[in-house]
N, CA and C atoms as a LAMMPS dump frame, in Angstrom:
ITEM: TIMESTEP
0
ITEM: NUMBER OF ATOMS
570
ITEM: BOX BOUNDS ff ff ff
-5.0000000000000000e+02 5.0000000000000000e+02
-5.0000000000000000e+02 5.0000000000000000e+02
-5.0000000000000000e+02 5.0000000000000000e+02
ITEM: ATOMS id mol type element x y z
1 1 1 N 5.003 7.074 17.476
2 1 2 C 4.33 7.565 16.292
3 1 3 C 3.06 6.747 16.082
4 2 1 N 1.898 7.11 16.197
5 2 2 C 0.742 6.695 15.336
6 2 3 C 0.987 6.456 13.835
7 3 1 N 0.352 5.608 13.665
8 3 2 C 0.702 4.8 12.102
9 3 3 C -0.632 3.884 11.469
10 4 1 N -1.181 4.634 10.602
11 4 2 C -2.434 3.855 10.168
12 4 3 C -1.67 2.822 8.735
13 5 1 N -1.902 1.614 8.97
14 5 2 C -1.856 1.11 7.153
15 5 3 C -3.42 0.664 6.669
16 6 1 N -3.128 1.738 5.676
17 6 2 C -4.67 1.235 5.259
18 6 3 C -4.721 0.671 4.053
19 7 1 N -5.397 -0.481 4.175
20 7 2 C -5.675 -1.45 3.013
21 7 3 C -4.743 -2.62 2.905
22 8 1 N -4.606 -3.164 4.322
23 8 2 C -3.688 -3.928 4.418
24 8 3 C -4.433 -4.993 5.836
25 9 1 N -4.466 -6.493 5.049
26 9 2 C -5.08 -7.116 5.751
27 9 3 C -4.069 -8.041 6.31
28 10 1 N -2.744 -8.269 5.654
29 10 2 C -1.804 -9.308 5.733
30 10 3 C -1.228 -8.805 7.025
31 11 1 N -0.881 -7.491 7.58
32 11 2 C -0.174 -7.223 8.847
33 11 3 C 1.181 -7.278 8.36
34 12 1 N 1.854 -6.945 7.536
35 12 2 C 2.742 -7.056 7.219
36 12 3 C 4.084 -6.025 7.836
37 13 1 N 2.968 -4.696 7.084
38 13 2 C 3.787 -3.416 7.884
39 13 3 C 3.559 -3.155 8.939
40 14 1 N 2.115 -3.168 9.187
41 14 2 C 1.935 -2.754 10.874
42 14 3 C 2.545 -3.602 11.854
43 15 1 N 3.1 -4.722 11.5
44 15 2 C 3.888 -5.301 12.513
45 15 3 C 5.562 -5.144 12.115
46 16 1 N 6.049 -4.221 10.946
47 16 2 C 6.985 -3.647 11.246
48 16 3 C 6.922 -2.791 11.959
49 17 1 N 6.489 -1.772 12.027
50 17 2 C 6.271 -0.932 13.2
51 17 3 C 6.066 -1.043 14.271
52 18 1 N 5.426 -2.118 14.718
53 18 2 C 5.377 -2.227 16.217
54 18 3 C 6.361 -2.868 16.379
55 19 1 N 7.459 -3.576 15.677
56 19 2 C 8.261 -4.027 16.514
57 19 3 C 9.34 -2.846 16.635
58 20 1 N 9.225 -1.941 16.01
59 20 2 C 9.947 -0.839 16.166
60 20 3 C 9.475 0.264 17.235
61 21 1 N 8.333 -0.319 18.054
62 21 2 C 7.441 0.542 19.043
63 21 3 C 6.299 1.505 18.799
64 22 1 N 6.658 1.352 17.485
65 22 2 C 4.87 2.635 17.25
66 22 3 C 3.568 1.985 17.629
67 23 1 N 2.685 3.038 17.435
68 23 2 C 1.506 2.49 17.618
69 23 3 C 0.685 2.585 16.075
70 24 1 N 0.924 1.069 15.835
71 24 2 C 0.267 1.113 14.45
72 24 3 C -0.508 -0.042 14.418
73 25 1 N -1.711 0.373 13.448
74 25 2 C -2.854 -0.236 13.129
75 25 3 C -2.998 -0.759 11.677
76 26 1 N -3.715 -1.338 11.431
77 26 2 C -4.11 -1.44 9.667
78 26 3 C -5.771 -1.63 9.804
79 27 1 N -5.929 -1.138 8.569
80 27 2 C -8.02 -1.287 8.22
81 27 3 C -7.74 -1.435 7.211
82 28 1 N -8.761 -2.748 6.964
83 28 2 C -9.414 -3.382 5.767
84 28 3 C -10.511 -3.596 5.714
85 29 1 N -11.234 -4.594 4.469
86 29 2 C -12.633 -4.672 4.159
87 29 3 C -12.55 -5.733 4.889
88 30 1 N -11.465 -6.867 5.136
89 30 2 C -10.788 -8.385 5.313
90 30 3 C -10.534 -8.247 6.295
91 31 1 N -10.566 -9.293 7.17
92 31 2 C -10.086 -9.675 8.776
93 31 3 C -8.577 -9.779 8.715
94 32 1 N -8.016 -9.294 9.546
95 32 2 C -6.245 -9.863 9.965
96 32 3 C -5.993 -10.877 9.425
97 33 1 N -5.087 -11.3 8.715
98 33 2 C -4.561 -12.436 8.07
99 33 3 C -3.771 -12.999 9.61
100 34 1 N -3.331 -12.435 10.553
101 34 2 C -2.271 -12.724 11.682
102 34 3 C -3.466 -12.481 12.488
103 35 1 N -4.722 -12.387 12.284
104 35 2 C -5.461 -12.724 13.667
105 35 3 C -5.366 -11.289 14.538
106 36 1 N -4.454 -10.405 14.47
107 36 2 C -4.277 -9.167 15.384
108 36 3 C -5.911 -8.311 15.751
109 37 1 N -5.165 -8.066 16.974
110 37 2 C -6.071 -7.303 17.766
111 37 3 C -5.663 -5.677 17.218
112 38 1 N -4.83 -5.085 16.311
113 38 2 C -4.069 -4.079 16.205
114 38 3 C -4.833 -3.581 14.618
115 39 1 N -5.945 -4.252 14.764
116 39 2 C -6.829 -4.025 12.925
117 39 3 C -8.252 -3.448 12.881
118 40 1 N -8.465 -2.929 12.257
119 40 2 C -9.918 -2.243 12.123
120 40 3 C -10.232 -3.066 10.993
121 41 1 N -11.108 -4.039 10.848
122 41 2 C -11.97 -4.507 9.801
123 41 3 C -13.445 -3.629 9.727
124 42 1 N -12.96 -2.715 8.314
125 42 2 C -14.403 -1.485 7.896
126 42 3 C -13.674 -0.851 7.18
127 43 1 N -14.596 0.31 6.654
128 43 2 C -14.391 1.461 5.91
129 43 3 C -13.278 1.873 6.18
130 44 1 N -11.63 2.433 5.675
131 44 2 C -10.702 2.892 6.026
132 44 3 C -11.057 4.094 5.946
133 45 1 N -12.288 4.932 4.804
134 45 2 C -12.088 6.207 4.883
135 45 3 C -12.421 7.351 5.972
136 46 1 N -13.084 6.614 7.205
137 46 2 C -13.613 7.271 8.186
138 46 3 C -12.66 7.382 9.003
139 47 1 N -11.614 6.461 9.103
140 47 2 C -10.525 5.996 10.038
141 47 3 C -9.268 7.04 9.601
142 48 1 N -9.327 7.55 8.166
143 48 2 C -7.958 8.435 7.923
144 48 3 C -8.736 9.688 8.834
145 49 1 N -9.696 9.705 8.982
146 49 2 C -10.312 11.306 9.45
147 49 3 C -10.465 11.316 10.915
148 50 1 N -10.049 9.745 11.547
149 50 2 C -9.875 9.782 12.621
150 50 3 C -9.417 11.05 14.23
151 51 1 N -10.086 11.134 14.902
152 51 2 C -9.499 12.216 15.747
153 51 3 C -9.746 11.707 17.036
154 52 1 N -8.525 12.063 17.936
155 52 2 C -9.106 11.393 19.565
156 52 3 C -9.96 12.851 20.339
157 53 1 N -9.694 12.425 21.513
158 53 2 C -9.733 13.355 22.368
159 53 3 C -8.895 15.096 22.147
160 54 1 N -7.831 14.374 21.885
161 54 2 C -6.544 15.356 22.036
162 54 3 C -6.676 16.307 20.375
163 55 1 N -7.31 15.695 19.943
164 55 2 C -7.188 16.346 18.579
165 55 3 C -6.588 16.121 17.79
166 56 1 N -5.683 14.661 17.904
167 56 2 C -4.533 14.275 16.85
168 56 3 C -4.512 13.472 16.011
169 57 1 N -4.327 13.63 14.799
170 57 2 C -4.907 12.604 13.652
171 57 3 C -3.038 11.565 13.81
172 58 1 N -3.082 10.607 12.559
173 58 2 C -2.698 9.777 12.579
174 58 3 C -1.083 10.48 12.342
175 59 1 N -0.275 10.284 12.483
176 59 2 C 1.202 10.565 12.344
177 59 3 C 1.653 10.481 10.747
178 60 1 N 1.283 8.811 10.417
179 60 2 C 1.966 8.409 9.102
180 60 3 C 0.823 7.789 8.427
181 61 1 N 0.553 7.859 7.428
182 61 2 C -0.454 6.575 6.736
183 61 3 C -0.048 6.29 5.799
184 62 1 N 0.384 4.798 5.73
185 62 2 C 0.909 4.073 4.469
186 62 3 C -0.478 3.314 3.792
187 63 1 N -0.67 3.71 2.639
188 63 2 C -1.819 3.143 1.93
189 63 3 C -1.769 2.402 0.601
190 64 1 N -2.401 1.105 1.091
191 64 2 C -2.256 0.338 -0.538
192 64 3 C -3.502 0.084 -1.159
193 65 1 N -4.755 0.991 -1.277
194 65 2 C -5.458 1.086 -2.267
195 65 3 C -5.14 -0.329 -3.1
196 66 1 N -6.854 -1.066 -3.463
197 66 2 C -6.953 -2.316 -4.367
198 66 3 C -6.236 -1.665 -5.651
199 67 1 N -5.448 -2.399 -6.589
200 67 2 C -5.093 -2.108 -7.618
201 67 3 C -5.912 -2.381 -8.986
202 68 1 N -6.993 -3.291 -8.824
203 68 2 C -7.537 -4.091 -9.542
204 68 3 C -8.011 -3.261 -10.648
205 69 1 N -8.55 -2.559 -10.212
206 69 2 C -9.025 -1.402 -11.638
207 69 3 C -8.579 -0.418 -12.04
208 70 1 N -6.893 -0.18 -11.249
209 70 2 C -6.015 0.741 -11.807
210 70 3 C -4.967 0.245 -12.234
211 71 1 N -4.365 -0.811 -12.17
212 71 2 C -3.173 -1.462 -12.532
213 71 3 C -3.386 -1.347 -14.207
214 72 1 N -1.982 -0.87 -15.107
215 72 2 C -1.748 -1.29 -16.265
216 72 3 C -2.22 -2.833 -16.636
217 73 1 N -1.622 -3.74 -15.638
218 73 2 C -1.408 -5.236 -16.017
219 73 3 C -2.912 -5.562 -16.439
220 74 1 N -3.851 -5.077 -16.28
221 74 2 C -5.454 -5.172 -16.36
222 74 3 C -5.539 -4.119 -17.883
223 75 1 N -5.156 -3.34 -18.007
224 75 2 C -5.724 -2.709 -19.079
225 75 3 C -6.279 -3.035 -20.278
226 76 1 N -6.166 -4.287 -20.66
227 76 2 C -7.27 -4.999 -21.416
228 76 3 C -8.798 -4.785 -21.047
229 77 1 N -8.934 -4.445 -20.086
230 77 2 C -10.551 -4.844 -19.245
231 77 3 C -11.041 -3.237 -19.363
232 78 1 N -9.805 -1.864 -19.528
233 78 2 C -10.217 -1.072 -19.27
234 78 3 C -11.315 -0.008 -19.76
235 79 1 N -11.516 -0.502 -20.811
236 79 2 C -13.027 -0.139 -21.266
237 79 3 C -13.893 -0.375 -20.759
238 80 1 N -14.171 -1.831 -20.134
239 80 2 C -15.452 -2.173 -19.749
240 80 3 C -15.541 -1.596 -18.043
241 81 1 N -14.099 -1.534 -17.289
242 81 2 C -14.061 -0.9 -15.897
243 81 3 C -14.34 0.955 -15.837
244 82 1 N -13.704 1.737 -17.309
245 82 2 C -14.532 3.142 -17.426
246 82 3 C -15.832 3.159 -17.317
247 83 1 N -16.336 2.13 -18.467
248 83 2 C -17.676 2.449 -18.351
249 83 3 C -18.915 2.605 -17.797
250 84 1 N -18.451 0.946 -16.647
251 84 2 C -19.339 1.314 -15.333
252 84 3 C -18.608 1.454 -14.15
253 85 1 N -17.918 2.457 -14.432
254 85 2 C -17.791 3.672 -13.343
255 85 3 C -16.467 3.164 -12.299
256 86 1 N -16.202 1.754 -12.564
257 86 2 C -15.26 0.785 -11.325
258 86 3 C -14.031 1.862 -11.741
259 87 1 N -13.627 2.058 -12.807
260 87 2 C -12.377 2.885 -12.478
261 87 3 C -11.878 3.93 -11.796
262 88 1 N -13.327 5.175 -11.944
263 88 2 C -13.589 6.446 -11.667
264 88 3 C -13.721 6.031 -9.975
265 89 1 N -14.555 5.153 -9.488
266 89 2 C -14.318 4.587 -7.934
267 89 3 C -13.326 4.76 -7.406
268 90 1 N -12.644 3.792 -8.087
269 90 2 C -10.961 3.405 -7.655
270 90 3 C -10.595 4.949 -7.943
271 91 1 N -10.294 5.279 -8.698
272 91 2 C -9.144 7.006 -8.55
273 91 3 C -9.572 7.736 -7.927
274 92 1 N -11.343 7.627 -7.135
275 92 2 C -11.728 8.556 -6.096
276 92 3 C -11.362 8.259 -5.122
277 93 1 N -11.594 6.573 -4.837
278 93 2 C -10.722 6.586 -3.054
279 93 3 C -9.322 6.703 -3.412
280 94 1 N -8.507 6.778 -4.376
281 94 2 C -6.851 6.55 -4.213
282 94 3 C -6.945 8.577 -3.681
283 95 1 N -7.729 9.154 -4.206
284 95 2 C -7.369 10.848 -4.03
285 95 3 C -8.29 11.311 -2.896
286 96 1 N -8.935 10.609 -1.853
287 96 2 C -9.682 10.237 -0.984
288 96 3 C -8.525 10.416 0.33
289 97 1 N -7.498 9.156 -0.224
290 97 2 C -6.602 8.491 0.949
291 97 3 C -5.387 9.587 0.87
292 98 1 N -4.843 10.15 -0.698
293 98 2 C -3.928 11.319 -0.674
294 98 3 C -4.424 12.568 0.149
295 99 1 N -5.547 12.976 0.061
296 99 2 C -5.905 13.974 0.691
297 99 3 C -6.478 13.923 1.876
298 100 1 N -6.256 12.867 2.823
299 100 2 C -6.177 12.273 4.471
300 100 3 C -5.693 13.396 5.303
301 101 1 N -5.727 13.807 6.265
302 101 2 C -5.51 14.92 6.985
303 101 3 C -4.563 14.499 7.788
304 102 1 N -3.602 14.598 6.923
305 102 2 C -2.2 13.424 7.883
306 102 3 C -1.007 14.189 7.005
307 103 1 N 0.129 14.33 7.484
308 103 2 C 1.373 15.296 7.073
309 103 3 C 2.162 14.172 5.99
310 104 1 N 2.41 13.229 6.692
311 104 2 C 3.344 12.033 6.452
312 104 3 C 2.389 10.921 5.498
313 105 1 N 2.4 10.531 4.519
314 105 2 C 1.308 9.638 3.59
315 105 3 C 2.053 9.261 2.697
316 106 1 N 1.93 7.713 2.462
317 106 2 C 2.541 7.294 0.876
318 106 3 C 1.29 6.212 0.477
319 107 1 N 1.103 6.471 -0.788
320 107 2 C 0.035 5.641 -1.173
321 107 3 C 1.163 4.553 -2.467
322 108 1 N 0.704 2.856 -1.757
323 108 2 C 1.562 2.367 -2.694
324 108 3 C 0.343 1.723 -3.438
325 109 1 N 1.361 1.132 -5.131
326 109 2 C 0.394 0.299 -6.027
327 109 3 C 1.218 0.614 -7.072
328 110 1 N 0.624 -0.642 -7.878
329 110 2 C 1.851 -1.131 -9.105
330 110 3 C 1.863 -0.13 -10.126
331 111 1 N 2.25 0.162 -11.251
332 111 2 C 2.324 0.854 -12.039
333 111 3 C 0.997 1.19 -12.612
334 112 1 N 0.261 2.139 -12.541
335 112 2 C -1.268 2.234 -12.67
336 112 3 C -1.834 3.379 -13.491
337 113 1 N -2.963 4.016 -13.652
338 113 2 C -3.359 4.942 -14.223
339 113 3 C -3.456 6.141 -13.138
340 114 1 N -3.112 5.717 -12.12
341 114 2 C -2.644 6.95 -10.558
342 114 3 C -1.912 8.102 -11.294
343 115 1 N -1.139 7.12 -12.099
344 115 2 C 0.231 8.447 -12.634
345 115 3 C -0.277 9.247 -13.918
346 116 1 N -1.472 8.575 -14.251
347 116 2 C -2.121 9.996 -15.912
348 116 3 C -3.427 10.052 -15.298
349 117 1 N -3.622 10.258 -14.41
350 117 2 C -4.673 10.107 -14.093
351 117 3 C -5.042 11.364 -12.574
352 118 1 N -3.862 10.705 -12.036
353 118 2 C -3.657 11.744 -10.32
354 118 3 C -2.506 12.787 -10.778
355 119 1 N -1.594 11.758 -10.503
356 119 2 C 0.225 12.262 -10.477
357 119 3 C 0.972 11.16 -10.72
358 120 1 N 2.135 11.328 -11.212
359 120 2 C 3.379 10.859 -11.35
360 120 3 C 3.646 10.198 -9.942
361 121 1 N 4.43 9.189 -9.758
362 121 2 C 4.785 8.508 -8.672
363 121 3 C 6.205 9.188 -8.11
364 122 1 N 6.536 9.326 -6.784
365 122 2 C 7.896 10.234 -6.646
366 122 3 C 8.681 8.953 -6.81
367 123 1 N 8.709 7.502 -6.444
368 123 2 C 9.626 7.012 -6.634
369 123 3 C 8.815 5.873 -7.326
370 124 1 N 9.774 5.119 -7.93
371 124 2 C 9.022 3.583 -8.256
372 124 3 C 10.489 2.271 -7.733
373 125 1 N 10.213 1.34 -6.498
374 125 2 C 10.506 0.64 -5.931
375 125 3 C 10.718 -1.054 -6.808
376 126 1 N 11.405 -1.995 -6.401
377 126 2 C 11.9 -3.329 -7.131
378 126 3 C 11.658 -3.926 -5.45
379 127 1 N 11.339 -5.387 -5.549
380 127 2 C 11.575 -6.405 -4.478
381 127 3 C 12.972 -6.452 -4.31
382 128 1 N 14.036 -6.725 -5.538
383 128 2 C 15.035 -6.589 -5.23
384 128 3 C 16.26 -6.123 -4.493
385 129 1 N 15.545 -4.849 -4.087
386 129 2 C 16.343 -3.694 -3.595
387 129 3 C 16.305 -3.573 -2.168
388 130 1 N 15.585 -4.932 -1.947
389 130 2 C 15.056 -4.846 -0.451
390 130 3 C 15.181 -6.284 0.118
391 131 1 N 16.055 -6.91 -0.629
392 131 2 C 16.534 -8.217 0.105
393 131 3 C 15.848 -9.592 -0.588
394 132 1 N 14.929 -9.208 -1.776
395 132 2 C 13.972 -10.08 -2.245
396 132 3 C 14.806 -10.606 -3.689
397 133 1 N 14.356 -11.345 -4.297
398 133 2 C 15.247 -11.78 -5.661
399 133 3 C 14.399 -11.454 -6.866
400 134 1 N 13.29 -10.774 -6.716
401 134 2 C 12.258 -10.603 -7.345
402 134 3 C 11.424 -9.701 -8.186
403 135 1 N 11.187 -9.362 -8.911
404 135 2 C 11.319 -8.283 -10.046
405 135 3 C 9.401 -7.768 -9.477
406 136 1 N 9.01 -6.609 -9.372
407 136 2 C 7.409 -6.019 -9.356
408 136 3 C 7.774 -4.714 -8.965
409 137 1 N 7.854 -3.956 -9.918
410 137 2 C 7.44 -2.608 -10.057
411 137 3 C 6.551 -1.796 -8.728
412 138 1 N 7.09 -0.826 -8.02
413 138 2 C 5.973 -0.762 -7.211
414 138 3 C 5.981 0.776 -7.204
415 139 1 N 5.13 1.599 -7.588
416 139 2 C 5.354 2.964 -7.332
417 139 3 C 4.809 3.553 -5.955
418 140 1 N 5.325 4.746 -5.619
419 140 2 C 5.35 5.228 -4.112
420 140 3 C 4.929 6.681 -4.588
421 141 1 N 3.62 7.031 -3.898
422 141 2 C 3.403 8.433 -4.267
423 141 3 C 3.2 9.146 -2.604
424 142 1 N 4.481 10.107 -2.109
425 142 2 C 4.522 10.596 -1.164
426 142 3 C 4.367 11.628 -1.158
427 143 1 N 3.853 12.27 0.31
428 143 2 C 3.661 14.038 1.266
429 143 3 C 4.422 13.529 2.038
430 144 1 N 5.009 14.188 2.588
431 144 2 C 6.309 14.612 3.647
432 144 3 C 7.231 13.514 4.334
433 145 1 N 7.3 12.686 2.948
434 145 2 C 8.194 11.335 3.289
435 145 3 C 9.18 11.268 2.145
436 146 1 N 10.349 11.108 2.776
437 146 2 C 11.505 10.845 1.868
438 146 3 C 11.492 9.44 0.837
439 147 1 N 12.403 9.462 -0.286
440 147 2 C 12.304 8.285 -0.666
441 147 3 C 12.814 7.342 -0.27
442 148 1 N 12.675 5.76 -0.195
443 148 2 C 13.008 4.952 0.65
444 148 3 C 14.401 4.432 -0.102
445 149 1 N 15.206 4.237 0.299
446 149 2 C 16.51 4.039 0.045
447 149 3 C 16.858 2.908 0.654
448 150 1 N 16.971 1.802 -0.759
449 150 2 C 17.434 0.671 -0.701
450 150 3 C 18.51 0.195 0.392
451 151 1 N 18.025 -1.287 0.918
452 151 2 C 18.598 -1.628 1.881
453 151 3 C 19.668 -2.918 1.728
454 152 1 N 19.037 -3.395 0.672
455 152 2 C 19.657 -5.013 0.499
456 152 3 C 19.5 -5.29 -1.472
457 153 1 N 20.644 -4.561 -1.815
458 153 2 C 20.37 -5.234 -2.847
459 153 3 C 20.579 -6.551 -3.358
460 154 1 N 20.103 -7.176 -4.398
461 154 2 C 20.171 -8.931 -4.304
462 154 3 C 20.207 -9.306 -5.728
463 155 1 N 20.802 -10.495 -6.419
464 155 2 C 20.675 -10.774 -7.612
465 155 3 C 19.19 -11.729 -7.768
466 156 1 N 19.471 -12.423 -8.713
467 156 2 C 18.349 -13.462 -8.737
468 156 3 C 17.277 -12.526 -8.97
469 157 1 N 16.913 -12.156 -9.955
470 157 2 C 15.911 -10.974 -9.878
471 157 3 C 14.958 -11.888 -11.148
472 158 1 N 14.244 -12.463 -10.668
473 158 2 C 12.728 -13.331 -11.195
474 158 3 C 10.976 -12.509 -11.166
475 159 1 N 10.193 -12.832 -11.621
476 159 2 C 9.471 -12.473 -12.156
477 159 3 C 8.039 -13.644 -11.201
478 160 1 N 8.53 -13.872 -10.406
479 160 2 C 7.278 -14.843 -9.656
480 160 3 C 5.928 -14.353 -9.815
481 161 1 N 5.921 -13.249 -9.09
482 161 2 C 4.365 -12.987 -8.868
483 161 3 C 3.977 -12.659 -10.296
484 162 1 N 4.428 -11.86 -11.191
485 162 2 C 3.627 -12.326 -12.427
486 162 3 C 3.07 -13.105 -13.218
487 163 1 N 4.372 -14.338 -12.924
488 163 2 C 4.009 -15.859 -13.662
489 163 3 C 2.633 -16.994 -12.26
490 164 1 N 2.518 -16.111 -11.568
491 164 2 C 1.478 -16.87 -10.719
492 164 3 C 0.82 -17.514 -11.798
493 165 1 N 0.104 -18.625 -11.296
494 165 2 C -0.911 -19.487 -11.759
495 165 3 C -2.095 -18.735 -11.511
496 166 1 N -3.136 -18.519 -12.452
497 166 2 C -4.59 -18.409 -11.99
498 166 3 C -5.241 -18.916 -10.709
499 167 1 N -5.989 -18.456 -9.626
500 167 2 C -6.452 -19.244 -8.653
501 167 3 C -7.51 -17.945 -8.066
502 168 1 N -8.088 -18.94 -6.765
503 168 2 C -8.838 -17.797 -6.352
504 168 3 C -8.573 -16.632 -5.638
505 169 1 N -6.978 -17.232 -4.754
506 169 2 C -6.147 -16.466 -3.519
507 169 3 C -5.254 -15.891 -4.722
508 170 1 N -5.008 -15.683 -5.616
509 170 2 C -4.147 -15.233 -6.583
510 170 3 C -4.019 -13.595 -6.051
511 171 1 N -4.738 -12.989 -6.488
512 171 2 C -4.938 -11.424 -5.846
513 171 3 C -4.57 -11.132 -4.714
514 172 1 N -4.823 -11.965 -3.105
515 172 2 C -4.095 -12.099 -2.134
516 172 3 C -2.953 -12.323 -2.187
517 173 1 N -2.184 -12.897 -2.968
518 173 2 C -0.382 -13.425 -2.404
519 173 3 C -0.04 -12.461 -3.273
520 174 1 N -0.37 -11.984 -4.602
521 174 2 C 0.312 -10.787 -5.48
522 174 3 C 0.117 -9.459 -4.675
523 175 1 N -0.448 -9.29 -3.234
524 175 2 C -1.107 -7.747 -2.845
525 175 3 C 0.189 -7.617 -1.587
526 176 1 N 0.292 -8.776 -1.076
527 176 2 C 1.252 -8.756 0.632
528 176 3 C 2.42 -7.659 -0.154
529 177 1 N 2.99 -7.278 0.911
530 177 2 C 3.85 -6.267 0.801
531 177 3 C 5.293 -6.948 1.564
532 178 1 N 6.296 -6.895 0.29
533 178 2 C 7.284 -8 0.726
534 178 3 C 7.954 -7.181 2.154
535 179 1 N 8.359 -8.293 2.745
536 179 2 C 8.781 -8.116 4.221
537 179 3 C 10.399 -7.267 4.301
538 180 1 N 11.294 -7.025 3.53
539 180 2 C 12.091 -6.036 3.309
540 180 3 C 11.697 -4.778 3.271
541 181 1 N 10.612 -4.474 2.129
542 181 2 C 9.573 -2.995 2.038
543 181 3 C 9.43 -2.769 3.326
544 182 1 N 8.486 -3.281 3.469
545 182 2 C 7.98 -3.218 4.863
546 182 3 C 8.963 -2.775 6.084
547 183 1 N 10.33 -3.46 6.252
548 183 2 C 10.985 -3.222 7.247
549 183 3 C 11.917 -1.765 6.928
550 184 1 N 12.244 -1.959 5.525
551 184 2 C 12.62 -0.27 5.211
552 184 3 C 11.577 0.756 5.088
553 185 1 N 10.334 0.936 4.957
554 185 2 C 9.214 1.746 5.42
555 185 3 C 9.786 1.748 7.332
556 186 1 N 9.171 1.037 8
557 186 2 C 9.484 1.448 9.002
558 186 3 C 10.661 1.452 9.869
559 187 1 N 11.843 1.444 9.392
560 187 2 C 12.947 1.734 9.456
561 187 3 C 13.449 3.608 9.101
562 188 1 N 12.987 3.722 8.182
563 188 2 C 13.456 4.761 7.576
564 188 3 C 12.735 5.785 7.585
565 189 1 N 10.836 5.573 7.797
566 189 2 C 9.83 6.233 8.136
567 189 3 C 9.377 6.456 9.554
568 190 1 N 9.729 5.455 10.244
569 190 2 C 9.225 5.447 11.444
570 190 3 C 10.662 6.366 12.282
């Protein structure tokens, strides 16, 4: 299976998948966090429209769109992100990446204005449920993908990435996509 993740610099999923044998890639604005040769650093939106020789676009595309100007957790700011236009941006590439010429698509991101804004999320996901101890909301808005069905549920259910400390990498360690997700995406997708 061809497998684009787009908006994913950490390698997180695309190296679930390859260890499951697909041929998957990720594109970002950001270089490989893992250094991989398996990444497009550029524009992702040219890359969903991708076509080879053969005529075949991408199989699956898992997409995590920046949350920064759609996330609830920001909605304090959201006046000043309507007004010059950063929001209206953001909900054009999130309906940009939904409407990818690809059968199989889930666009992830935290609880956001995606859902009054695009659509409703088909599922909304916990770290917990996936082997993690850790409480973050994650909604899943899918085309021709089932919902992902918990693999590991776990107690200890904490609140880390919210209580992060301010910093500059802050936005980076709250974006990685915990390594359970990841392995039930391509477990269950692949």
């Amino acid at each position: 299976m061809r497998v684009l993740v787009a908006c994913e610099y950490s390698g997180r999923v695309r190296e679930a998948f390859r260890k499951r044998g697909h041929d998957a890639w990720s594109c970002d604005l950001l270089e490989s966090e893992d250094g991989s040769e398996f990444h497009y650093q550029r524009d992702v939106i040219p890359i969903t429209r991708y076509m080879d020789v053969l005529k075949n676009y991408w199989d699956l595309i898992i997409a995590h769109p920046p949350c920064t100007d759609l996330a609830v957790s920001g909605a304090r700011h959201f006046a000043e992100k309507i007004a010059d236009g950063r929001q209206e941006r953001a909900l054009n590439f999130v309906h940009k990446l939904m409407n990818s010429p690809c059968n199989k698509i889930c666009i992830e991101n935290p609880i956001s204005v995606i859902s009054s804004k695009i659509r409703k999320p088909d599922q909304i996901i916990q770290p917990w449920q996936f082997g993690h101890g850790e409480t973050k909301a994650t909604c899943l808005w899918l085309k021709g993908l089932p919902k992902l069905v918990p693999t590991n549920i776990v107690e200890g259910r904490s609140d880390r990435i919210h209580k992060m400390p301010p910093g500059p990498n802050r936005w980076k360690e709250r974006s990685r996509t915990y390594q359970g997700i990841a392995d039930a995406m391509a477990e269950q997708w692949g």
